[in-house]
C-alpha positions in Angstrom: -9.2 30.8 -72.5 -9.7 30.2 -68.6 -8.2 28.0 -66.4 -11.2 25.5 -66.2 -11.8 26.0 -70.1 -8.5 24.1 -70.5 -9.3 21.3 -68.1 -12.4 20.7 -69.9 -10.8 20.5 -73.4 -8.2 18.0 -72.0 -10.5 16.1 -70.7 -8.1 14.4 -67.8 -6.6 15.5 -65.1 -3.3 17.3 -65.0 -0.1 15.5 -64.0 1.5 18.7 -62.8 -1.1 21.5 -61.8 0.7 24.8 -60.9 -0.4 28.2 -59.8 0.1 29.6 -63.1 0.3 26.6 -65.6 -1.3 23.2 -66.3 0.5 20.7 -67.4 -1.0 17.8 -69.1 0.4 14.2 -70.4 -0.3 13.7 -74.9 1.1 12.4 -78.0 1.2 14.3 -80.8 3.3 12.5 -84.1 3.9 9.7 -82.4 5.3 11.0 -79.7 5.1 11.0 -76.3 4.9 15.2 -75.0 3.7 17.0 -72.1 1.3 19.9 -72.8 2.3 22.9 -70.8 -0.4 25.5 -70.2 0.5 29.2 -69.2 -1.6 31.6 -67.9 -1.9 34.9 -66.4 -4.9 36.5 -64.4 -6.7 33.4 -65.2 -5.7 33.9 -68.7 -4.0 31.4 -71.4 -1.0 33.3 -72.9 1.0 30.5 -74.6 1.2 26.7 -74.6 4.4 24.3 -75.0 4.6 20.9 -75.9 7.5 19.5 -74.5 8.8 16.0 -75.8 9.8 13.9 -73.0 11.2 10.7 -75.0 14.5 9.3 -73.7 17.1 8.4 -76.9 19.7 6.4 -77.0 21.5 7.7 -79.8 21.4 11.7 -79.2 21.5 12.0 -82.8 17.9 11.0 -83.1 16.8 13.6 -81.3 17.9 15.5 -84.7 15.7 13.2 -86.8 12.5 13.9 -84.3 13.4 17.8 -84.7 13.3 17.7 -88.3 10.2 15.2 -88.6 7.9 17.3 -86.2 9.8 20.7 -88.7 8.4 18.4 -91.6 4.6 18.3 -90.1 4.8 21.8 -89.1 6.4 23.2 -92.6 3.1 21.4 -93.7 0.6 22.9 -91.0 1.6 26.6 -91.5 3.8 26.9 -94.3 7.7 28.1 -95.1 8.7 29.2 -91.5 9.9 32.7 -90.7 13.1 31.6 -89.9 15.0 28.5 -89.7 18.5 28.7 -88.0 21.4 26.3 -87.0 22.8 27.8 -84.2 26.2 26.9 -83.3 28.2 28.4 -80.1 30.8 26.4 -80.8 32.0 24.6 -84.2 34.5 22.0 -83.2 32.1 19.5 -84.6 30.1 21.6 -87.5 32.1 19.5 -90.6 31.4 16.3 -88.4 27.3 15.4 -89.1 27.6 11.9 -87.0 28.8 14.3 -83.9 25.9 16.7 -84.2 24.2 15.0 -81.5 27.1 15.4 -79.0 27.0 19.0 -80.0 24.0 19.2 -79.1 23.6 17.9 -75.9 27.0 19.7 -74.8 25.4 23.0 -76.0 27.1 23.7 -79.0 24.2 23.3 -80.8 21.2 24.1 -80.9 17.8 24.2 -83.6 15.2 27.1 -83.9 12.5 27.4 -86.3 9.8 29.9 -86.3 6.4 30.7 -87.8 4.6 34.0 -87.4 0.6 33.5 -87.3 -2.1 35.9 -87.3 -2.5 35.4 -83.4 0.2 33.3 -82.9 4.3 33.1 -82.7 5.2 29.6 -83.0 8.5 28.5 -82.0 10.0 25.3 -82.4 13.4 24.3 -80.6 15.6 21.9 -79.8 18.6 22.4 -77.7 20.7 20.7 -74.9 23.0 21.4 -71.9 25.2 19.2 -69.6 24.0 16.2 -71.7 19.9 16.8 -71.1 18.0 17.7 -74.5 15.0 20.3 -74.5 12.7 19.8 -77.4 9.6 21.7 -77.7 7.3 23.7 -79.5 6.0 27.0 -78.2 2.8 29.0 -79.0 3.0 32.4 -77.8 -0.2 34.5 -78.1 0.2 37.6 -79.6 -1.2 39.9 -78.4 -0.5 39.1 -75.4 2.9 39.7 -75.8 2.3 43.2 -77.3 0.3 43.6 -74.4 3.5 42.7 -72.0 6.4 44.8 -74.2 3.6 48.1 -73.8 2.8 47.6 -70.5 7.0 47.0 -70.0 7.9 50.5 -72.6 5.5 52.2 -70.2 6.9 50.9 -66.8 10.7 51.8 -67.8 9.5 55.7 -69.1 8.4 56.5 -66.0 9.7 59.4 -64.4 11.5 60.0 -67.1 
């Protein structure tokens, strides 16, 4: 999918046009996101919705991960993998200070699906107190494409 294919499905203009992404304003689940288009040679090679709702209480930003895991579990079925990634566990026995873990960056949420043409990646993470919450959709084989074209690049001369 082109550039101008993208703008014609969103049907608005984009809030932050780039030279190699679109990005656009949405809601998907209730929830206020900005769709991030990526492309290269004119070329879509992944999209990202990024959740751009301010919380109060960190630890609802725990709640909105596992609500949009709930719709997604339900889209494309038992993910590939599911983790709870801690870097540090000071506060792993202590649920009501998960959020505060997270936004520190001792914590962070990754769960994945693996599509016929897609890698889907959801995430939610946080650093300095600022929370990233997303989902990715990585084409395929267009990263197959990129790691070959890489595997080729580093064997040279050798």
């Amino acid at each position: 999918m082109s550039r101008e294919q993208v703008k014609q499905l969103e049907k608005t203009e984009p809030v932050f046009p780039g030279d190699d992404t679109l990005t656009f304003k949405g809601k998907i689940a209730s929830s206020i996101v900005h769709i991030i288009y990526e492309f290269e040679n004119d070329k879509l090679k992944s999209g990202t919705y990024r959740f751009v709702e301010n919380r109060v209480n960190v630890n609802v930003y725990i709640q909105d991960y596992l609500r949009i895991n709930e719709f997604l579990d339900s889209k494309y079925g038992k993910p590939e993998s599911r983790e709870e990634i801690w870097s540090n566990d000071m506060y792993k026995d202590k649920k009501g200070f998960y959020g505060l873990a997270l936004s520190t960056g001792q914590l962070k949420f990754v769960s994945s699906w693996d599509e016929e043409k897609t890698i889907i990646v959801h995430a939610l993470s946080g650093y300095n107190y600022l929370i990233n919450h997303s989902i990715m959709y990585h084409d395929k084989l267009y990263k197959e494409k990129t790691i070959e074209k890489r595997e080729r690049e580093e064997m040279k001369g050798l």
